[in-house]
C-alpha positions in Angstrom: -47.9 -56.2 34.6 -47.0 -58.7 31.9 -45.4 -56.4 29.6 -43.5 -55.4 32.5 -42.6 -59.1 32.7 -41.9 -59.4 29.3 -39.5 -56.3 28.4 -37.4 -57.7 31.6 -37.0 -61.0 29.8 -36.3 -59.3 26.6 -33.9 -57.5 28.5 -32.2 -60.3 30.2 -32.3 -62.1 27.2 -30.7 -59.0 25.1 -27.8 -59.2 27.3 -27.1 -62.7 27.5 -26.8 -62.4 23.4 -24.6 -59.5 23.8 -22.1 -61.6 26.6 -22.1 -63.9 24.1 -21.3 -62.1 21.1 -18.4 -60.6 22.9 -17.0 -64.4 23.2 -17.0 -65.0 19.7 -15.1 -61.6 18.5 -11.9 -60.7 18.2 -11.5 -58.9 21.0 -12.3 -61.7 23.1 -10.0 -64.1 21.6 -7.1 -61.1 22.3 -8.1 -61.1 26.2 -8.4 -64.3 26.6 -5.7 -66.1 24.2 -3.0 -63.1 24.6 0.1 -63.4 22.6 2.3 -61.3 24.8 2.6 -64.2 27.5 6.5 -65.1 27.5 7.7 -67.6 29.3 10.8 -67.1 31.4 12.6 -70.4 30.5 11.8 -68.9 26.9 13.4 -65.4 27.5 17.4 -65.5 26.3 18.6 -62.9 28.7 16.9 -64.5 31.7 17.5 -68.0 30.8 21.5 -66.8 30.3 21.5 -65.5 33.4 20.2 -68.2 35.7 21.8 -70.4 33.5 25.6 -68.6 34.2 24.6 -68.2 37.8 23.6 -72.1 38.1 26.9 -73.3 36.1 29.1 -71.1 38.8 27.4 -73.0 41.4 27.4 -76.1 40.0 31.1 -75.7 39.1 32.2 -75.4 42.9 33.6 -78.3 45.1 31.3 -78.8 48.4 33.3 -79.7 51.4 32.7 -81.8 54.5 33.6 -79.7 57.3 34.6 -79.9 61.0 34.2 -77.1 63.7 37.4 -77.9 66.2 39.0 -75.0 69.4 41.6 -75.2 66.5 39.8 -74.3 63.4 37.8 -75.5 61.2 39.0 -79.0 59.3 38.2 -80.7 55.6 36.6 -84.2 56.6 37.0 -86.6 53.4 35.0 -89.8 54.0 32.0 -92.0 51.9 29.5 -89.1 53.0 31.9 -86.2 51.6 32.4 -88.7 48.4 28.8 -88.6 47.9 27.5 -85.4 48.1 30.7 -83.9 46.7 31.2 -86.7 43.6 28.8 -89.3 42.9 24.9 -87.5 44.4 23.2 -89.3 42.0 23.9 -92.6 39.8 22.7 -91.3 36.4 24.5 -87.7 35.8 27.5 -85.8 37.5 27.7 -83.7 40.4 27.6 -80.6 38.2 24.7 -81.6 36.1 22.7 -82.8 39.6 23.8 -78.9 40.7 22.8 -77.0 37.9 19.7 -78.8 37.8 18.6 -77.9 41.5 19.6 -74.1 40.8 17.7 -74.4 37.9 14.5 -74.9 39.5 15.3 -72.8 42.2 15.8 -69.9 40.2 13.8 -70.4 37.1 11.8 -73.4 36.6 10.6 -74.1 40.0 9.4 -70.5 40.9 11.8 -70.3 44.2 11.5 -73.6 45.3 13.6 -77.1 44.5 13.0 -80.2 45.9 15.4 -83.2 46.1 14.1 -86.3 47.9 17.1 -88.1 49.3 16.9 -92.1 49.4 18.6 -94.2 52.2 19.5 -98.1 52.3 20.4 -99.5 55.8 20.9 -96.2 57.1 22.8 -94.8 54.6 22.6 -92.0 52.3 21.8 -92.8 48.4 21.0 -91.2 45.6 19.6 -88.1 46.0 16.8 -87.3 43.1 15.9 -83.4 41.8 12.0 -83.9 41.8 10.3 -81.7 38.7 8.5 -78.7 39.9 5.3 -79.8 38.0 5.3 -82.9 40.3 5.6 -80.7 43.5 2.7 -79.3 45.9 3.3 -76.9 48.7 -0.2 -77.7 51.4 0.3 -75.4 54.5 -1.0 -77.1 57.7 -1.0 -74.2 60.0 2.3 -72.8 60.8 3.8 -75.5 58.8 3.3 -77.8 55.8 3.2 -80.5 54.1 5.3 -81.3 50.6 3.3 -83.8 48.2 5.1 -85.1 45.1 3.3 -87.2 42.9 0.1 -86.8 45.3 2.4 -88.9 48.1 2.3 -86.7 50.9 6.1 -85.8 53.0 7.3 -84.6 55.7 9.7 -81.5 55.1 12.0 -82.9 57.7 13.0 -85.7 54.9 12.6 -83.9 51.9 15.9 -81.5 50.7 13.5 -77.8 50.3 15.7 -75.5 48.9 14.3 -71.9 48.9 14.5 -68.3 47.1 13.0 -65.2 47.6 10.9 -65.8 50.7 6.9 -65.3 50.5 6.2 -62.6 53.0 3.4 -64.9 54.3 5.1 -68.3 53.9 8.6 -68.4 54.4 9.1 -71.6 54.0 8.3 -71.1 50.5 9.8 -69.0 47.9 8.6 -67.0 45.2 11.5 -66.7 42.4 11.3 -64.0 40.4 8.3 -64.2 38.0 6.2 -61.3 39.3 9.1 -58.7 39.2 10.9 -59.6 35.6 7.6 -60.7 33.4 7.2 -57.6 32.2 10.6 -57.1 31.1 10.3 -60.4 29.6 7.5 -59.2 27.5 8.9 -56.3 26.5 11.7 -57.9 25.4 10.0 -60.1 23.2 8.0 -57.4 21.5 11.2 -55.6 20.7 13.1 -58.8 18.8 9.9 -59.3 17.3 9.4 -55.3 15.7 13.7 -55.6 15.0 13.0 -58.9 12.9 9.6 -57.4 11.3 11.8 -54.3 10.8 14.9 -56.0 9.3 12.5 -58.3 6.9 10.1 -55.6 5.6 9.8 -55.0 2.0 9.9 -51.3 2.4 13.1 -50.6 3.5 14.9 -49.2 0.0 19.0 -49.0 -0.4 18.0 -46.1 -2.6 15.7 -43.6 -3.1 15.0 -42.0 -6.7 13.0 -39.0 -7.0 11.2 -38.3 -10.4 9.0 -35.9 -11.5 5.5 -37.4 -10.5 3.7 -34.9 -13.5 5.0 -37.1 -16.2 3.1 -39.4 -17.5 5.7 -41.8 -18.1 6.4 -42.1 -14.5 2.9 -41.8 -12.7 1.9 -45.5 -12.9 3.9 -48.7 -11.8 4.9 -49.8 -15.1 6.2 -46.6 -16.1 8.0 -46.6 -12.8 9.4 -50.1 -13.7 10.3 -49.5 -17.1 12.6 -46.7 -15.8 14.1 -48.6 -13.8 14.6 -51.4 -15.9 16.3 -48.7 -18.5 18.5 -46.7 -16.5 19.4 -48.0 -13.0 19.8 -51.8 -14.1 23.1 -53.1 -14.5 25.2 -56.2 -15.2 28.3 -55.9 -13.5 28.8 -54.5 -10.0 29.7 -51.2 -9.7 29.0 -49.5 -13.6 27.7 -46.5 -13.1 24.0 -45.6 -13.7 23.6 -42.6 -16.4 20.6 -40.6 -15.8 18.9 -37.7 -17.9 19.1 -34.8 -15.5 16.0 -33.3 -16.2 13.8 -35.5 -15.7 14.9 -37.2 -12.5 17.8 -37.4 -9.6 19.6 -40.0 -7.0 19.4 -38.6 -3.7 21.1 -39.4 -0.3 17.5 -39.7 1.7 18.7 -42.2 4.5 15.7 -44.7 5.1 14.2 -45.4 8.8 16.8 -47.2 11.1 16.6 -48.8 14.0 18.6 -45.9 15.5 15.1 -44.0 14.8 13.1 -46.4 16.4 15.2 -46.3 19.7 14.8 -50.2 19.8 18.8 -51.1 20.5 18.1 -48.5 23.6 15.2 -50.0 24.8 16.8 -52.9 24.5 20.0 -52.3 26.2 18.0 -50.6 29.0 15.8 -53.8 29.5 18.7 -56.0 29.9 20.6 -53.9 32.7 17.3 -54.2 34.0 17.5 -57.9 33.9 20.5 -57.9 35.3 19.7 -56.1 37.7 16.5 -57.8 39.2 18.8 -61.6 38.9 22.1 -59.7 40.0 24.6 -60.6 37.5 27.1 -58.3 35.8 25.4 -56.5 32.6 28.5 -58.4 30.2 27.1 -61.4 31.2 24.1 -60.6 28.9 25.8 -58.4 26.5 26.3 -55.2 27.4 29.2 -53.4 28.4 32.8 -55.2 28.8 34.1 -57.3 31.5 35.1 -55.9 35.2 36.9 -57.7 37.5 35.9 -55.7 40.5 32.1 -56.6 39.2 32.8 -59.8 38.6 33.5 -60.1 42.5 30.7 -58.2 43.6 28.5 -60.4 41.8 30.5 -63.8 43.4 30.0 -61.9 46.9 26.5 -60.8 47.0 24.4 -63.1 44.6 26.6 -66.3 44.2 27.6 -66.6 47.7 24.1 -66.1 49.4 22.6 -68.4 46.8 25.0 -71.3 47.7 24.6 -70.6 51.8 21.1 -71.2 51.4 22.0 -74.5 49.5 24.6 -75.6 52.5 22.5 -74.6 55.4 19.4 -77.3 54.4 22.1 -79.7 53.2 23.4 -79.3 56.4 20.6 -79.5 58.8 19.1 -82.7 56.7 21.7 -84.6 55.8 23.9 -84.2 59.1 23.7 -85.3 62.5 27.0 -84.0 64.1 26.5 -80.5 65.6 30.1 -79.8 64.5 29.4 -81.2 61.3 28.8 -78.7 58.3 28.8 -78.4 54.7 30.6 -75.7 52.8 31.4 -74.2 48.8 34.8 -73.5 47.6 33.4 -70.0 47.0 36.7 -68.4 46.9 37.2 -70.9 44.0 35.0 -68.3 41.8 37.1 -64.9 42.5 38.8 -63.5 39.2 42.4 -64.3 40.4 44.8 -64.7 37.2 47.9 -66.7 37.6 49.9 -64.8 38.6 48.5 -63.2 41.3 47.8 -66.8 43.1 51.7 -67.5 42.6 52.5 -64.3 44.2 49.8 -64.3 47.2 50.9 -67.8 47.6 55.0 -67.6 47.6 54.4 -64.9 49.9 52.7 -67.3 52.4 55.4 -70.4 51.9 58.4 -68.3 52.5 56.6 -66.7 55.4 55.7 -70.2 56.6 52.1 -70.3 56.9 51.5 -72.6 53.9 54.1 -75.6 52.4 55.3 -76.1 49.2 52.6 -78.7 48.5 49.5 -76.4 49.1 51.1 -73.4 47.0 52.1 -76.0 44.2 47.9 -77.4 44.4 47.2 -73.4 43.8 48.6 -73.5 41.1 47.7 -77.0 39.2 50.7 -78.9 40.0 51.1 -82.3 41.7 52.5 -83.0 45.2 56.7 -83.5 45.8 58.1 -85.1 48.3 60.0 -83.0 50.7 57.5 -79.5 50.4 55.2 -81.1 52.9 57.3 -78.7 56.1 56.9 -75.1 56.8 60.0 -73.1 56.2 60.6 -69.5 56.8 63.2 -66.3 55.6 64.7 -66.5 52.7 66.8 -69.5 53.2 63.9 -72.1 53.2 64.9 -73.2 56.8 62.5 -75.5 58.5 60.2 -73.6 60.9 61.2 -76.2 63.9 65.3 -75.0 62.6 64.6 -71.3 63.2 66.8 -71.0 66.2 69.8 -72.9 64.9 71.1 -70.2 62.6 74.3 -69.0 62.9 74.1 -65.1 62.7 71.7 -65.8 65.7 73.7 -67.6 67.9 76.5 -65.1 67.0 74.4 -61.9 67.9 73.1 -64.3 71.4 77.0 -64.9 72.7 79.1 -68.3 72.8 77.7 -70.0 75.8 81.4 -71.4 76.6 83.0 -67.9 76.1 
């Protein structure tokens, strides 16, 4: 019985040492501290990405708008001036932007929080909190936002949020889980390209000699012939050789053609594009499409920004008819002169005035654009009936 209790102590004890001889190999110290980890903020092709799709963003006015039975209205006043212009006393409406798209996309993993400050019941500066400051407690089929370990109420806290959980909608995911991967292999194949491109065995030329002779079977045989007949002085003399003894051949070296790395690559990257939906020319590959280019404004820029102007609108407004809006059309890949043509089309049509075509088009008001006017001789919409081939096909009223 007490050998029995002494081989299961031996035992236990023989595989304790084992556990922890496996934490002091090099094995364990590949699990544990793993050097394929990449960091998405670290990637180039996802950070360029995010980055393009927060400076588009960023780069769009936001307007204060009105729901009237007429249509829908710009309202300028000090809250429009706020959000639109001055958010935030120490940077620009842009950089405020990109920041909270930032963290909404990359940084934040889905989620960006801006906690808006009020004096005397009006709105303030409104301050991008850093994701690492952030916690997300669910309370049921709520939650509660704590930032700094002060708990809030997600009724006064901005929550802006991408990619839904499936179990918590409030919150978002981003898109770590589906692009890490990607991101690694990435990674990997700079890192073999650069190991590649700096490795010592990667010849210009390759000689082949008789390896029987003794002169050329060690190293310093090997160097002495080179040293003799294949250094030169000047660029471009020609080497003179003894034909019977050796030959120059054209043996191509390994390329990175023959590794399929640029394909890899290029695949990766569409990949990337894909999963963050932004044009492949954004990150390189292929040339620019201006039919892709509005695709991309219309199904990732566009739903990106609603979700931005519906929390904006049901924090920061009170007024049901009240709502907040981006310039997205702003962002469509219209040259020049297609907006002077659209837009002459309109004014001589009389649905738009002088003033708004000449705003198109980067040009300051004049007085006496501000009417409507309509055919081809610019008469005022109001003047329409006072022509004189009209009253000539209508009759003389006296005659």
């Amino acid at each position: 019985m007490r050998n029995a209790k002494r081989r299961t102590k031996l035992k236990a004890r023989s595989d304790t040492h084992k556990s922890v001889g496996f934490m002091v190999t090099q094995d364990a110290y590949d699990v544990i501290c793993s050097q394929n980890y990449t960091r998405l903020d670290r990637n180039p092709e996802i950070l360029t990405g995010c980055r393009k799709i927060a400076e588009l963003i960023s780069s769009m006015t936001i307007y204060l708008m009105n729901n009237t039975d007429k249509g829908d209205e710009r309202i300028i006043n000090a809250l429009s001036r706020q959000v639109d212009i001055t958010p935030n006393r120490y940077m620009t409406r842009k950089t405020w932007m990109e920041a909270i798209v930032m963290n909404l996309l990359l940084y934040g993993r889905g989620n960006s929080v801006v906690v808006p400050l009020t004096s005397d019941g009006m709105l303030g500066d409104m301050v991008p909190v850093s994701p690492s400051g952030v916690s997300f407690v669910p309370d049921r089929y709520g939650y509660s936002i704590y930032i700094g370990g002060v708990e809030y109420d997600p009724d006064n806290i901005l929550h802006f949020v991408f990619n839904p959980d499936p179990d918590r909608p409030w919150k978002g995911m981003g898109i770590t889980a589906a692009i890490k991967d990607i991101a690694n292999n990435l990674k990997q194949a700079a890192a073999t390209e650069k190991a590649f491109m700096e490795s010592k065995w990667r010849p210009s030329v390759i000689v082949k000699v008789d390896g029987m002779v003794e002169e050329f079977s060690s190293p310093e045989g090997r160097h002495r012939l080179v040293e003799e007949y294949l250094s030169t002085t000047e660029t471009g003399e020609p080497w003179l050789i003894p034909a019977d003894q050796f030959a120059v051949e054209q043996i191509k070296p390994l390329s990175l053609e023959d590794l399929a790395i640029r394909d890899t690559v290029e695949l990766d990257k569409r990949t990337v594009a894909a999963i963050l939906g932004v044009p492949p020319f954004v990150l390189g590959i292929g040339s620019y499409d201006s039919r892709e280019w509005d695709n991309f404004i219309s199904s990732t820029i566009r739903p990106i920004a609603q979700g931005i102007e519906q929390e904006l609108t049901r924090k920061l407004l009170v007024s049901p008819q009240w709502y907040w809006k981006f310039n997205i059309a702003s962002l469509y890949s219209y040259d020049l002169k297609t907006t002077a043509d659209v837009y002459s089309s309109l004014y001589v049509r009389g649905i738009v005035d002088g003033n708004e075509v000449r705003d198109k088009l980067s040009m300051g008001p004049r007085e006496g654009l501000e009417g409507l006017v309509i055919l081809e001789n610019y008469i005022p919409l109001d003047k329409i009936g006072d022509q004189l081939k009209l009253k000539q096909e209508g009759g003389d009223e006296d005659g």
